[in-house]
VOLUMFI-63981 format. One line per 8 residues: their letters; for each residue x, y, z of N, C-alpha, C, CB. Coordinates in steps of 0.1 Angstrom, whole numbers. Glycine has a CB too. Layout:
BEGIN
a = X:Y:Z:X:Y:Z:X:Y:Z:X:Y:Z  ...
END
This chain:
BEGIN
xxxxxxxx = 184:255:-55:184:249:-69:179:235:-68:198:250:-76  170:230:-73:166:218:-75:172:209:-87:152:219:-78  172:196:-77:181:183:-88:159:174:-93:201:164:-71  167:177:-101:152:169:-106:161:152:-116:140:185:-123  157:146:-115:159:131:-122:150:127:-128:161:120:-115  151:122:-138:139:114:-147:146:98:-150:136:124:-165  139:87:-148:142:70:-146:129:68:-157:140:63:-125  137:61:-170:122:52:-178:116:43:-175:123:47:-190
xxxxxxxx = 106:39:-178:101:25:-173:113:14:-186:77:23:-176  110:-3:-184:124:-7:-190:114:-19:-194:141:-10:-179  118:-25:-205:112:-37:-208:125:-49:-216:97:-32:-219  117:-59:-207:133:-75:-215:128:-76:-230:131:-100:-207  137:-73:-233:135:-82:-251:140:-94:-253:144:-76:-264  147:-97:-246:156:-113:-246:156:-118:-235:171:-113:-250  151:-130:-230:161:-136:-215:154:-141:-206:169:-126:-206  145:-131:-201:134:-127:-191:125:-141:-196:126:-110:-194
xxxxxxxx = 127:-146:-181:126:-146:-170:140:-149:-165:115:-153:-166  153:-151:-171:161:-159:-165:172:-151:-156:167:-166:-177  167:-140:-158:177:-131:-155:180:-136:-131:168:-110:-161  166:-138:-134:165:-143:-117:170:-155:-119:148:-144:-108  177:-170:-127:181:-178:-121:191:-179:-130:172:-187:-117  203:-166:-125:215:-172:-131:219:-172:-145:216:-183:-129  204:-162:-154:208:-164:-171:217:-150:-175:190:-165:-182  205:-146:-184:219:-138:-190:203:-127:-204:237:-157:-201
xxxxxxxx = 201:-115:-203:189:-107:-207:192:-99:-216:183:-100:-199  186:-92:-221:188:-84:-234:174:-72:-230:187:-97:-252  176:-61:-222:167:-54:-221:168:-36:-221:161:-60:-211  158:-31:-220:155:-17:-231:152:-5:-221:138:-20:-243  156:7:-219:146:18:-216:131:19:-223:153:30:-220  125:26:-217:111:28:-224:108:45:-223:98:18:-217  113:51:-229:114:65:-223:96:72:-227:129:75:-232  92:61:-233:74:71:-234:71:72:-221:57:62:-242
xxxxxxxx = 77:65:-210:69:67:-197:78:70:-185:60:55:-194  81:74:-173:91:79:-170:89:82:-153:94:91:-179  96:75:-149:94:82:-127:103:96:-132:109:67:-107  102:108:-117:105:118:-116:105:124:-99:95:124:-126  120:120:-98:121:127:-90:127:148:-87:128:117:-86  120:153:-75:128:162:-75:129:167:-55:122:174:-88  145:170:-57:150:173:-47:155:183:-47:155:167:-43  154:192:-35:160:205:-30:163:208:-15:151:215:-34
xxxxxxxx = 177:214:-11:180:218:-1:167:222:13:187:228:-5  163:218:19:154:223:28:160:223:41:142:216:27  154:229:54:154:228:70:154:216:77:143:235:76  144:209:62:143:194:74:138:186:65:133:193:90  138:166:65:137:160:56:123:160:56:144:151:56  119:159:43:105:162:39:98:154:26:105:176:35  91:144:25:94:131:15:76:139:16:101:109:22  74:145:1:62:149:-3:54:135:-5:64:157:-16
xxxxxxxx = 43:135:-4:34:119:-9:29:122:-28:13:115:4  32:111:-30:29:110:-50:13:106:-50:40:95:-61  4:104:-62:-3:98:-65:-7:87:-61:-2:99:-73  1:77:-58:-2:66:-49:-4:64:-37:3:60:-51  1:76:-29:1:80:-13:-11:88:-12:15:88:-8  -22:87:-20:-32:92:-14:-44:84:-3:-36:97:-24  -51:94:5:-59:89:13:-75:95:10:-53:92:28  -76:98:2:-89:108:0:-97:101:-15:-84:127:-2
xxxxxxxx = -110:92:-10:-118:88:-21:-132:92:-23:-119:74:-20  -140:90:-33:-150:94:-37:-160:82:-30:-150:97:-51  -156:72:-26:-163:57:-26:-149:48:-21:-172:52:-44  -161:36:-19:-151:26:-13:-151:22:-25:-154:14:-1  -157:19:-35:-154:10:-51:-138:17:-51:-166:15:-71  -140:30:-51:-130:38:-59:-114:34:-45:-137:58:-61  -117:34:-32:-107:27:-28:-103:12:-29:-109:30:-17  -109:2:-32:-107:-9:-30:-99:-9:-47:-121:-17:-24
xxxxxxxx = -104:-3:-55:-95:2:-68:-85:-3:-69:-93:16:-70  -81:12:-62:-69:17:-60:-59:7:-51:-71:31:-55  -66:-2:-44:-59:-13:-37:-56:-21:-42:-63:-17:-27  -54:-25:-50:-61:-39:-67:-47:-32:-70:-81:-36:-83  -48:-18:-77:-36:-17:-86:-25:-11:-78:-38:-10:-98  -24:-5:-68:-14:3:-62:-10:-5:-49:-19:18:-58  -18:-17:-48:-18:-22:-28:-20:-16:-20:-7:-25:-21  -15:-16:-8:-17:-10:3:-5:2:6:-18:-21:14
xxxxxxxx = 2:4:-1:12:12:3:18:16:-9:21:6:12  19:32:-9:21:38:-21:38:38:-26:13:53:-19  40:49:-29:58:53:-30:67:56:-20:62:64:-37  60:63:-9:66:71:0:75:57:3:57:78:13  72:47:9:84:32:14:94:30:6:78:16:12  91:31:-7:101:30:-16:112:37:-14:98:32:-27  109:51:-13:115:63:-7:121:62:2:109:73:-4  120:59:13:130:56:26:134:45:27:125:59:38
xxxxxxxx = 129:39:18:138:25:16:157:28:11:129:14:1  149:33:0:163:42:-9:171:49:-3:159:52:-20  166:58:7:177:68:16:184:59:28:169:82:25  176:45:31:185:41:38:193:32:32:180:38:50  191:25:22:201:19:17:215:31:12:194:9:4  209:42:9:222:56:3:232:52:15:216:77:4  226:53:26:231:62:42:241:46:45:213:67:59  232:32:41:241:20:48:254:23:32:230:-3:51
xxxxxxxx = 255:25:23:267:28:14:275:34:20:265:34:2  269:48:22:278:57:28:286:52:40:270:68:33  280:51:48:289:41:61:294:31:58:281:36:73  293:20:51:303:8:50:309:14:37:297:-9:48  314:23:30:327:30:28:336:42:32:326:32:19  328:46:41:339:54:52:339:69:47:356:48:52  327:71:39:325:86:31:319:95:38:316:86:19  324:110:39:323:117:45:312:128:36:336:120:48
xxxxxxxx = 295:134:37:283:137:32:284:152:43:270:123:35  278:163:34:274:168:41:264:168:48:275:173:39  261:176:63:254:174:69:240:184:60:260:175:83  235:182:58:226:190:52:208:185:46:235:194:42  195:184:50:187:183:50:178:184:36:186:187:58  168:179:28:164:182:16:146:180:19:172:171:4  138:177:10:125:177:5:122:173:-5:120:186:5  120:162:-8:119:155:-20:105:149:-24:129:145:-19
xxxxxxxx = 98:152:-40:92:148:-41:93:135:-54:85:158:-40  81:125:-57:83:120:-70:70:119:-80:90:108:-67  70:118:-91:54:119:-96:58:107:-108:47:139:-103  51:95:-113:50:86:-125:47:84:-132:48:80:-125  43:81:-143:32:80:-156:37:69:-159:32:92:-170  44:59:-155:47:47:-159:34:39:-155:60:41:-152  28:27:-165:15:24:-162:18:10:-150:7:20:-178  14:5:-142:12:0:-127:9:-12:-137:-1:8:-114
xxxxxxxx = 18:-25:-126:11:-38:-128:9:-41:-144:-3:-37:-121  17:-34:-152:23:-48:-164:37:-45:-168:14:-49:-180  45:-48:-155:56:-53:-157:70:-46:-164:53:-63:-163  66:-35:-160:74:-22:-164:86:-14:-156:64:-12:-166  84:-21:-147:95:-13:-137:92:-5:-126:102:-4:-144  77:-1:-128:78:12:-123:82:19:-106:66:14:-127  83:8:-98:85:7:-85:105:10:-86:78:-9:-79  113:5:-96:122:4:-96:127:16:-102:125:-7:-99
xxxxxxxx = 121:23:-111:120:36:-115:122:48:-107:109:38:-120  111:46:-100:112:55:-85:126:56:-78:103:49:-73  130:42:-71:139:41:-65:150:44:-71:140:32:-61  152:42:-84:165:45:-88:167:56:-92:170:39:-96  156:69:-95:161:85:-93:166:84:-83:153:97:-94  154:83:-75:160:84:-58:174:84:-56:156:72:-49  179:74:-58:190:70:-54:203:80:-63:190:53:-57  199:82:-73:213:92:-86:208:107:-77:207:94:-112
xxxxxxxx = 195:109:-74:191:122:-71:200:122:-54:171:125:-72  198:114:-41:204:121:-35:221:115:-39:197:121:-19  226:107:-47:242:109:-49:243:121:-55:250:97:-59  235:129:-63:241:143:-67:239:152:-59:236:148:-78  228:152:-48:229:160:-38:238:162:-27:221:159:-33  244:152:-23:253:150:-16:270:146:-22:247:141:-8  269:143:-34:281:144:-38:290:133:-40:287:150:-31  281:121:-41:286:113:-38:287:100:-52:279:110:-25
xxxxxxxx = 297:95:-56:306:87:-67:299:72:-66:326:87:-62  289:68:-72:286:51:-69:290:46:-86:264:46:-64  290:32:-86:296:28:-92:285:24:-100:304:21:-87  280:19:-113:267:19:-118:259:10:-114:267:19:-130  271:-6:-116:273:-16:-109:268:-18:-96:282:-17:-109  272:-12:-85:266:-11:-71:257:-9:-70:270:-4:-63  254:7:-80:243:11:-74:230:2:-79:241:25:-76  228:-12:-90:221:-15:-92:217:-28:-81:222:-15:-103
xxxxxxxx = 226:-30:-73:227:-38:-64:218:-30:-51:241:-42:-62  222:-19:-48:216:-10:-39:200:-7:-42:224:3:-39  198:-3:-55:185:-2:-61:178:-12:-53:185:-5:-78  180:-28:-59:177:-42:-54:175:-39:-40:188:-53:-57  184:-40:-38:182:-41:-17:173:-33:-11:195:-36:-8  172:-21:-17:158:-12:-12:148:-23:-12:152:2:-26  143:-28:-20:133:-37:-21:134:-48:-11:132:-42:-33  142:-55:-19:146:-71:-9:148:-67:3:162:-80:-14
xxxxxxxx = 162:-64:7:164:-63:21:159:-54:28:174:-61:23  154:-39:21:141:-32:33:127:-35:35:138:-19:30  122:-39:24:107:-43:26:108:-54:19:94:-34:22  113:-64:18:110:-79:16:102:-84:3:100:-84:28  105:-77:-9:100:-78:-18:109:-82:-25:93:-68:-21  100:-93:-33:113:-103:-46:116:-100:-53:111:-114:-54  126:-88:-62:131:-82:-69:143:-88:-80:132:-73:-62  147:-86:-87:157:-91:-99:172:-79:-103:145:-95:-115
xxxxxxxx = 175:-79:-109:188:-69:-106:183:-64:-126:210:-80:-101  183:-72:-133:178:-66:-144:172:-49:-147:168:-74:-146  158:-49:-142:157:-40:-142:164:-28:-138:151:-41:-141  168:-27:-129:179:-16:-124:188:-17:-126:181:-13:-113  196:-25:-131:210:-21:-143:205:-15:-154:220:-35:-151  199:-19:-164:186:-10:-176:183:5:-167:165:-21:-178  179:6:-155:175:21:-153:188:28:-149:162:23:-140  198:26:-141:210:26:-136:218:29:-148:214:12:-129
xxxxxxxx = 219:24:-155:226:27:-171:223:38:-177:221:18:-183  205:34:-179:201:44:-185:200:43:-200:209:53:-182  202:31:-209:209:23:-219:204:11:-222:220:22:-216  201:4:-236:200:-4:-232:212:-15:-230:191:-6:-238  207:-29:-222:218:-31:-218:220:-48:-221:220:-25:-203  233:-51:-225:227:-70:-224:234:-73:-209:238:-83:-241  229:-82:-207:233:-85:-190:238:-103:-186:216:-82:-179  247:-108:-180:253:-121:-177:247:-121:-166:267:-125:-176
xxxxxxxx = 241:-131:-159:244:-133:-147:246:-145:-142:237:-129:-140  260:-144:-148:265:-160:-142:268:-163:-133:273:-167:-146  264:-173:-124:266:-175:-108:282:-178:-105:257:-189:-102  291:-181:-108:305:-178:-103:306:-166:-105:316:-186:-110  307:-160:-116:313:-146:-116:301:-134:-107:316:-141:-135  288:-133:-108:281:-128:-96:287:-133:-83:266:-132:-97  294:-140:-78:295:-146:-66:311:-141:-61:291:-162:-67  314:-137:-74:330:-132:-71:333:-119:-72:340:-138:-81
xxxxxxxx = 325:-113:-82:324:-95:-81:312:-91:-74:323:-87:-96  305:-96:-69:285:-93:-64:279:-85:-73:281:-83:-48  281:-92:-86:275:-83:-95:272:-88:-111:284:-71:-96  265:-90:-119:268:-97:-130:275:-88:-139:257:-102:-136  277:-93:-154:287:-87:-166:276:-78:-173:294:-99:-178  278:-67:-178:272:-58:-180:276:-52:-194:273:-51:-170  271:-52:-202:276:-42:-217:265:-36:-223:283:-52:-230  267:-23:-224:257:-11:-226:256:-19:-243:265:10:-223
xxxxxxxx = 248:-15:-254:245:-16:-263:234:-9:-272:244:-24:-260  243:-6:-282:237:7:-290:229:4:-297:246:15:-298  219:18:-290:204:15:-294:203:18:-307:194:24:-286  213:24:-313:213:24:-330:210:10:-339:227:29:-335  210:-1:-329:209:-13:-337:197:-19:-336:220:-24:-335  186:-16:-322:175:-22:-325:167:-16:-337:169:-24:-313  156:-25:-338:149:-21:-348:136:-16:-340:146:-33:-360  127:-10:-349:115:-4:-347:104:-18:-337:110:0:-365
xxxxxxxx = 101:-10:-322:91:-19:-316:84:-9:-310:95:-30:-307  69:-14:-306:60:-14:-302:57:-21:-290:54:-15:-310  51:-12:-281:46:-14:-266:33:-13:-261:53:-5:-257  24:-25:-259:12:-21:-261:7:-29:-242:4:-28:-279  -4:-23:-240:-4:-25:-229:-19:-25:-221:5:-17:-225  -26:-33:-212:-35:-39:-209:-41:-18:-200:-30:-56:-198  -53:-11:-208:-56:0:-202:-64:0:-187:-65:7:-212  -70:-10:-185:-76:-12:-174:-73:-25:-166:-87:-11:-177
xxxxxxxx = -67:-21:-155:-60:-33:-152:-65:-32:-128:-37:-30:-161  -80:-29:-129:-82:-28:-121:-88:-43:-117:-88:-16:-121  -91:-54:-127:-92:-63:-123:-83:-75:-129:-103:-64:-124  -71:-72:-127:-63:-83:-132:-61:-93:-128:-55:-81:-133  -63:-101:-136:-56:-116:-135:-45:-122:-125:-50:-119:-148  -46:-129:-116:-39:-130:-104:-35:-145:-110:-48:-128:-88  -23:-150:-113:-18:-164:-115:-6:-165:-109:-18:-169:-129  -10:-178:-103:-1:-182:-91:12:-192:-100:-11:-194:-77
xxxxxxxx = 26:-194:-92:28:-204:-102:44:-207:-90:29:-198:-123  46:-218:-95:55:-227:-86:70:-229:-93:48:-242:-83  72:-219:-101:85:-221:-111:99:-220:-100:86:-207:-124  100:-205:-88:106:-204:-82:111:-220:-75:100:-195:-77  100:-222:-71:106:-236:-60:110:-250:-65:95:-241:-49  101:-251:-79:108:-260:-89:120:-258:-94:101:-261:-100  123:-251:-91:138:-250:-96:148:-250:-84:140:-234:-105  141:-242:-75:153:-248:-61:151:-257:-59:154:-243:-46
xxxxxxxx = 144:-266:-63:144:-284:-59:152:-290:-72:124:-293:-58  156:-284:-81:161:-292:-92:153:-294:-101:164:-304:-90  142:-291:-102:135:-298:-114:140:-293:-130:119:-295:-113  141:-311:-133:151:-307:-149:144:-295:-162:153:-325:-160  128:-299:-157:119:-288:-171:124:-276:-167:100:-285:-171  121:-277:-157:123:-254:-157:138:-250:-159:118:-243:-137  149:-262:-149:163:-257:-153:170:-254:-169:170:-267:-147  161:-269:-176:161:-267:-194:156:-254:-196:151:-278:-205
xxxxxxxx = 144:-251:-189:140:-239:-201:147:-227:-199:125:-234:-201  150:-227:-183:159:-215:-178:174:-214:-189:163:-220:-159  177:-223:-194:194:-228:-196:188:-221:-214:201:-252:-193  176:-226:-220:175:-227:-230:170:-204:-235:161:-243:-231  163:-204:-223:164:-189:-226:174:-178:-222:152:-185:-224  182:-185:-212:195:-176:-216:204:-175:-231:204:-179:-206  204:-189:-232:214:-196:-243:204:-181:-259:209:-224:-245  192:-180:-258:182:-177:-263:189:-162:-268:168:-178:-253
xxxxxxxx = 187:-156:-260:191:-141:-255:207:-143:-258:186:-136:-235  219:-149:-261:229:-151:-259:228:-149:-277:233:-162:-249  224:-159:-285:217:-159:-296:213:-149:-309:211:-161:-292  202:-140:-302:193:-131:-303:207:-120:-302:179:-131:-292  213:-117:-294:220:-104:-291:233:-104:-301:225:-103:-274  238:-119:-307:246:-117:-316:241:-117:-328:254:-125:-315  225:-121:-331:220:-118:-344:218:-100:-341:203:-127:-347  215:-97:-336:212:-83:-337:224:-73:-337:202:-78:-326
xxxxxxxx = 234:-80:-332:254:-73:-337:255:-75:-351:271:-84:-329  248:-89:-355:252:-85:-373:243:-87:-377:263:-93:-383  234:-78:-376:219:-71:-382:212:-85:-392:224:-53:-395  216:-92:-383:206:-101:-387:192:-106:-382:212:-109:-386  182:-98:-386:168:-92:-381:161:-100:-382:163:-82:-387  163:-110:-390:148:-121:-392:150:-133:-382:147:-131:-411  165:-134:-379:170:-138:-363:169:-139:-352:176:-137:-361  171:-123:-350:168:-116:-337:155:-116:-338:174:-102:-333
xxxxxxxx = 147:-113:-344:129:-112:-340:126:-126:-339:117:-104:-353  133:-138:-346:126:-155:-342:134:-150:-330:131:-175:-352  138:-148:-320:144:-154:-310:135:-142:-296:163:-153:-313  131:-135:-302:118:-126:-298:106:-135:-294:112:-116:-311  99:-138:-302:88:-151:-301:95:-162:-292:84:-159:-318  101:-167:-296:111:-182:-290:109:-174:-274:134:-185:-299  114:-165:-272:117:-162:-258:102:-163:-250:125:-147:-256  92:-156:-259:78:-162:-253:69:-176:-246:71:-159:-263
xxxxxxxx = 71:-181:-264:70:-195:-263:78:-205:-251:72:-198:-276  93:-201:-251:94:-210:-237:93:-206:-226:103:-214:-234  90:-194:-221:86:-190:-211:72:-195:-208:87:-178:-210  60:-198:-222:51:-205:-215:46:-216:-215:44:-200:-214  59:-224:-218:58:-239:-216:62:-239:-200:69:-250:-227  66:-233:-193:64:-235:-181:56:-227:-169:75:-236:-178  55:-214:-176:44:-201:-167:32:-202:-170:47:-184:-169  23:-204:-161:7:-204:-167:3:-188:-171:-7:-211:-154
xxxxxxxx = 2:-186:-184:-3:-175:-186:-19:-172:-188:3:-171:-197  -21:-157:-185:-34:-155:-185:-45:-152:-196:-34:-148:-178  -57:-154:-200:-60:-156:-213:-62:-144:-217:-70:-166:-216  -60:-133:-212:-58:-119:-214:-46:-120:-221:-57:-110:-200  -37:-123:-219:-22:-123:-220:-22:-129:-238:-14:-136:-204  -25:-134:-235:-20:-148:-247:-33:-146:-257:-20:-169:-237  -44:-138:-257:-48:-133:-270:-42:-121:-270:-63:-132:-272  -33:-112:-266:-25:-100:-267:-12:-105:-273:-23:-92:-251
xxxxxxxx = -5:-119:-274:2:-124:-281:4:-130:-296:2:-130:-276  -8:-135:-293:-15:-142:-304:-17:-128:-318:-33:-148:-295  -27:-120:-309:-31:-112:-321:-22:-101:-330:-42:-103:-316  -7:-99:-320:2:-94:-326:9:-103:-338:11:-91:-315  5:-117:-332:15:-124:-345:8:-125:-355:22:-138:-342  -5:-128:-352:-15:-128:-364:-12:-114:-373:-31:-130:-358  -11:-102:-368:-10:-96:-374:4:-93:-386:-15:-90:-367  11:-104:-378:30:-101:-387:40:-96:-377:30:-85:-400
xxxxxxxx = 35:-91:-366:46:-84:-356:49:-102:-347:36:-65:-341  66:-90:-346:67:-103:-329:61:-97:-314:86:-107:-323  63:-108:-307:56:-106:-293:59:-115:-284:43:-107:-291  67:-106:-271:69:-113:-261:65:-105:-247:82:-116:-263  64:-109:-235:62:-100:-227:76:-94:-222:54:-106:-216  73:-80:-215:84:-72:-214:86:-72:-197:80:-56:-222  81:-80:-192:80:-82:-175:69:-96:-170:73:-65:-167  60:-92:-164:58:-100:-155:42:-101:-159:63:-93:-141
xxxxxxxx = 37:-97:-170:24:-96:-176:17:-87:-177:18:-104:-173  6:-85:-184:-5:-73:-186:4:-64:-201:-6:-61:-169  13:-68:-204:17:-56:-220:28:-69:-225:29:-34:-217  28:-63:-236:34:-74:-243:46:-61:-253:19:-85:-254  58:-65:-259:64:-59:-266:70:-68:-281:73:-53:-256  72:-60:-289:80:-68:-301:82:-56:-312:72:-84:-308  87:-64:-320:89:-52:-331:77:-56:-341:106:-53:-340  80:-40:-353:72:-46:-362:75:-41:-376:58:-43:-360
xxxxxxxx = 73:-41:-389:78:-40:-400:79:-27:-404:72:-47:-407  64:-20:-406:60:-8:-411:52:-2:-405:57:-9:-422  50:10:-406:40:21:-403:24:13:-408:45:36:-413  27:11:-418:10:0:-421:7:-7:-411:9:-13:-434  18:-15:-409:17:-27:-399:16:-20:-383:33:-38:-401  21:-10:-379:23:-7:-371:4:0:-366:37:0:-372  -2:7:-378:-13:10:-378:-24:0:-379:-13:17:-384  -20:-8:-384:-30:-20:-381:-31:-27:-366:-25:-32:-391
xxxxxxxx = -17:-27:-359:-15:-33:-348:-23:-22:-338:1:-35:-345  -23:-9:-336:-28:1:-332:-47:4:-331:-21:10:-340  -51:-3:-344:-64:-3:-346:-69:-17:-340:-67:-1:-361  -61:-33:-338:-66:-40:-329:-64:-40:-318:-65:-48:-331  -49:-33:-314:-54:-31:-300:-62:-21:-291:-46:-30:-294  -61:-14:-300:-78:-8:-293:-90:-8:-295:-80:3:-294  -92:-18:-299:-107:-28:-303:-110:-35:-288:-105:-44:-317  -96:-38:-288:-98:-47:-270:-93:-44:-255:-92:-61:-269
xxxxxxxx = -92:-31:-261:-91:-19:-250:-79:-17:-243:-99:-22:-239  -66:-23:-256:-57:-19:-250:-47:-4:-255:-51:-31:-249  -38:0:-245:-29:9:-253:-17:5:-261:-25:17:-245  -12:12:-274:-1:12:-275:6:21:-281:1:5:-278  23:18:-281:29:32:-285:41:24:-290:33:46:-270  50:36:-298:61:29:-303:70:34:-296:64:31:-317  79:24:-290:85:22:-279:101:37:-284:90:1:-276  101:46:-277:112:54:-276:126:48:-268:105:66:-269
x = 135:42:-276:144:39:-264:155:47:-262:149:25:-265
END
């Protein structure tokens, strides 16, 4: 019998970027798009390769592509990243697994490179798929910490705990991460939040993204040196998201959407954005919707009023070749 898992891609509505220095987020499932794992009992371990573990091109254009948006290394890493972070749980709590072997594959439709999760998606079926294969009780909490460490601690990749509490959940979720209390439970404050209260948004998103915009930027180390701009803006968009999450408890909507925008705008008084980026901002507000990015760039998310509006937003972004959809959360 096969355990099959499905993980959404997740986007911040509030917070983001702060969630990495100590703030405090307000972010979403995105169930239009979805990792997929599936596992089954087998003779011996067997990690199928996905769409991005391929080796077979028509041309070098078409490989050097695929290196632009996928890198050099597909899912399979992710994958054994995840079983060995399962296996170090298992052993530093003294749990007893059957011995028993599987074959696991995973397949994505989450779109690559605008800031959707989708690497974290993977890992975190992974991770629910073999706890149900083996039987094993994680805490949601942990396991979004474990999610994390696949990355960070196995392959050295700079990751944030956000998204994998949002996939981990399953929900959307508002998130603390205040540095005393992270430092005393290893974990931030967590409260699921009912998706019955957001309002109607839209997720639109850069279709071709084989030559994207590469912008460098020094926020990280300005801030481990102290610098007072980025710590204000860091302080100013948690406080933001802190805000925003109590306007949207008492459906106060013309609130929570200024604090939508607001979360943009200070994020790019200090992040150089790309001018891809910021006419994909621009033209949402011109049109009446809000807009903020939902990660790390290339799609942008916000709400919007009406089906008119929502069709008007639909007809300019695909003038400039982008996709969008109304976000399922």
């Amino acid at each position: 019998m096969s355990i099959v898992i499905n993980v959404p891609a997740r986007a911040g509505v509030l917070g983001n970027p702060s969630d990495g220095f100590f703030g405090k987020t307000l972010s979403i499932p995105v169930r239009n798009f979805r990792a997929q794992i599936v596992l089954f009992e087998w003779e011996k371990i067997e990690i199928l390769p996905g769409q991005s573990d391929t080796g077979n091109y028509n041309s070098i254009d078409e490989l050097l592509a695929d290196i632009r948006l996928n890198g050099f290394y597909g899912g399979m890493r992710l994958i054994k990243a995840t079983i060995k972070q399962f296996f170090d749980y298992v052993k530093a709590n003294g749990l007893s697994v059957p011995s028993k072997n599987f074959t696991l594959r995973y397949t994505s439709n989450i779109p690559r490179q605008v800031g959707l999760a989708g690497s974290s998606a993977i890992i975190t079926a992974t991770m629910k798929a073999l706890c149900q294969f083996y039987g094993v009780m994680m805490d949601k909490a942990i396991m979004a910490n474990h999610v994390m460490w696949s990355e960070t601690k196995e392959l050295g990749i700079s990751a944030g705990l956000q998204d994998r509490v949002v996939q981990v959940f399953d929900e959307p979720v508002f998130m603390d991460f205040d540095r005393e209390y992270m430092e005393t439970h290893g974990h931030g404050k967590y409260e699921v939040v009912f998706r019955e209260l957001l309002p109607r948004m839209y997720l639109a998103y850069q279709a071709d993204l084989t030559h994207k915009d590469v912008v460098h930027n020094d926020v990280r180390k300005r801030w481990e040196c102290g610098d007072k701009d980025v710590m204000n803006v860091m302080e100013q968009l948690a406080n933001n998201a802190v805000e925003g999450y109590a306007a949207l408890k008492a459906k106060k909507m013309d609130v929570f959407k200024a604090c939508i925008n607001k979360n943009f705008d200070l994020r790019a008084s200090i992040y150089p954005i790309p001018e891809k980026n910021m006419r994909m901002i621009k033209l949402a507000r011109d049109i009446g919707a809000t807009s903020k990015f939902p990660g790390s760039g290339g799609a942008i998310i916000g709400t919007y009023e009406s089906e008119t509006q929502f069709t008007e937003l639909f007809q300019a972004f695909t003038e400039i070749g982008c996709n969008i959809v109304k976000i399922e959360i």
